[in-house]
LUMLOBA-254136 format. One record per residue (C-alpha): x, y, z; residue in three letters. Coordinates in steps of 0.5 Angstrom, whole numbers, plus 500, padded with zeros to 3 digits. Each point is the difference from the previous one (the first is absolute). Example, Ala and Ser with C-alpha at 12.3 -4.5 7.8 and 13.67 -1.06 7.14 Angstrom:
525491516ala/502507498ser/
//
This chain:
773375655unk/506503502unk/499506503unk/501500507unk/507502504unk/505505500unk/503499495unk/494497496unk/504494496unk/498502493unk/504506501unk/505498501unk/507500495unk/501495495unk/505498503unk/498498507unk/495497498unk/504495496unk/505501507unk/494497504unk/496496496unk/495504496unk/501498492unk/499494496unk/507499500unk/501500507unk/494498504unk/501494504unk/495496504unk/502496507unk/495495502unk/502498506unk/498497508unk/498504505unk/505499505unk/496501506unk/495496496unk/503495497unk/497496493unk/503495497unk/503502493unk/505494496unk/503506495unk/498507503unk/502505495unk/504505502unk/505505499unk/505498506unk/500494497unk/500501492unk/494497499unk/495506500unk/494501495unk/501506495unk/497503494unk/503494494unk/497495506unk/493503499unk/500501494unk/502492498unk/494499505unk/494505496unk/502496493unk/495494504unk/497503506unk/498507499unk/494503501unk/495507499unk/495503503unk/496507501unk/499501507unk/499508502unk/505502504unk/498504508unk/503502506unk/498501507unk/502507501unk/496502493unk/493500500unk/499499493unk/503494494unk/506502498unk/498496493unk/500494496unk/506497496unk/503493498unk/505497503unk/505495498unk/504495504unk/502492503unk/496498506unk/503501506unk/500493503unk/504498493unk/506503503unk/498498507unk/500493498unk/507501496unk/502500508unk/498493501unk/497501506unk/499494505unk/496502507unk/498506504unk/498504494unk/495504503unk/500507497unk/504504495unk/502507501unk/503505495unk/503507500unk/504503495unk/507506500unk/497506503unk/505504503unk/505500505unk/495502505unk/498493504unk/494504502unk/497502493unk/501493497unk/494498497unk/498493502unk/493495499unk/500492502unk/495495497unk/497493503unk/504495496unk/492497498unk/498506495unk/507499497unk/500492498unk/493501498unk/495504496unk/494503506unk/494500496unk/502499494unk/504507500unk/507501496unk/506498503unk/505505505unk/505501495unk/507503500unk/498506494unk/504501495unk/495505494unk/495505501unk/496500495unk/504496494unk/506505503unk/506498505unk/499503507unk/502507500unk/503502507unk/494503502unk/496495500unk/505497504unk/504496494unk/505496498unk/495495504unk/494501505unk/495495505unk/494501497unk/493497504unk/495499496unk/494499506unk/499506506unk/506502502unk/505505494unk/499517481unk/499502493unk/494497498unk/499494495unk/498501493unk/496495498unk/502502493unk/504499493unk/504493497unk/506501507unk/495498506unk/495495496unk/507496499unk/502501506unk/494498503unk/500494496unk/503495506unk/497504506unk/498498506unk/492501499unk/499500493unk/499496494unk/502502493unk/501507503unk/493500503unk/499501507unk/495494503unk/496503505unk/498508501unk/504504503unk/507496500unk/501498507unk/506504503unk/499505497unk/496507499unk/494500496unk/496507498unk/492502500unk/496505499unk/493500502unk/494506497unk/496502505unk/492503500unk/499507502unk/500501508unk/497507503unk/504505501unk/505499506unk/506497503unk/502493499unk/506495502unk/501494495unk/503495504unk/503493495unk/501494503unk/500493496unk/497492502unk/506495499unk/498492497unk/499498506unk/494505502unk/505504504unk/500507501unk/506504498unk/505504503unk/499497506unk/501505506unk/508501501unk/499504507unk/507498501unk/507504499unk/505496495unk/495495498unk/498503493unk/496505497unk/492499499unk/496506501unk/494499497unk/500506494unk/496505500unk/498507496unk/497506502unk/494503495unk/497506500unk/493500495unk/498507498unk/
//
């Protein structure tokens, strides 16, 4: 999401943000080698060299490539989920591959127009694995494009975004009406607009739960949840910076 820095990118005029980048008709992307860190690319796309990607690119590539999935959205300085959405996009690695990359291709690091701060730019990297191939058949990192059906707007980030679909990166979704069936038709965890297994991985699923009559006193409800692999979830985070998992808890008082 764009809201971080000062100025916050979405704030920004129209103008500038076409100056720098930030629309359909002016986003650019550089696929490039690390200078210190050198891959070797055959056609490295670029602005310097009149080759960078932009958006009528990505938009040849989504006619054969694209993909949607749900995936709630979190972040690690907010304790709760920020919300379940679509998203829309060509797979990462298409566009790597269109580099034609050769040797020492070990990981995949991505930023995008901040500001004109260095200190503030926002900035993440990948191992080049989890790019080519799948991990336990999750979605494909992609280059977004479409939040639920709609273009990317520039507060969730748009013209195009990273999205990650495992452990890393609000409106909720309505499961309802003729609009979201269709779009669900080819997404990722569902056949023939229905999800194949419960609750939708990724995402956030919502339960209630009616329990007996308990004496008159104060009581904490803690929730917590046991994965497929009989794991207990959220592990411990007791660490800054490495996501937020406290386990939930509510305080009630029965009269």
């Amino acid at each position: 999401m764009s809201t971080r820095g000062n100025p916050k990118p979405h704030t920004l005029s129209d103008q500038k943000r076409s100056e720098v980048g930030l629309t359909r008709d002016t986003w650019r992307l550089d696929v490039i080698s690390d200078p210190e860190n050198p891959a070797r690319l055959r056609s490295p796309l670029s602005q310097d060299r009149g080759t960078a990607f932009d958006f009528p690119a990505l938009m040849e590539l989504a006619k054969t490539h694209v993909v949607r999935f749900p995936k709630v959205m979190t972040c690690l300085n907010i304790g709760c989920p920020l919300g379940n959405e679509i998203w829309e996009g060509v797979p990462l690695r298409d566009v790597l591959w269109l580099t034609q990359p050769t040797q020492v291709l070990r990981r995949v690091f991505y930023h995008g127009y901040h500001n004109d701060d260095e200190e503030q730019l926002f900035r993440s990297s990948l191992p080049v694995g989890p790019v080519l191939e799948d991990p336990f058949g999750l979605p494909p990192v992609i280059l977004c494009y479409k939040l639920n059906g709609r273009w990317l707007t520039p507060e969730r980030g748009g013209p195009v975004r990273i999205v990650v679909p495992f452990p890393n990166d609000p409106q909720r979704l309505g499961w309802e009406g003729e609009a979201p069936k269709r779009m669900l038709q080819n997404t990722f965890g569902f056949e023939s607009g229905t999800p194949i297994q419960w609750p939708i991985r990724l995402t956030q699923a919502h339960w209630a739960t009616l329990h007996p009559g308990l004496p008159a006193g104060e009581y904490v409800l803690r929730c917590r949840t046991i994965d497929q692999q009989n794991a207990a979830q959220p592990m411990p985070r007791p660490f800054r910076k490495s996501g937020h998992a406290a386990i939930e808890q509510k305080r009630l008082v029965v009269g």
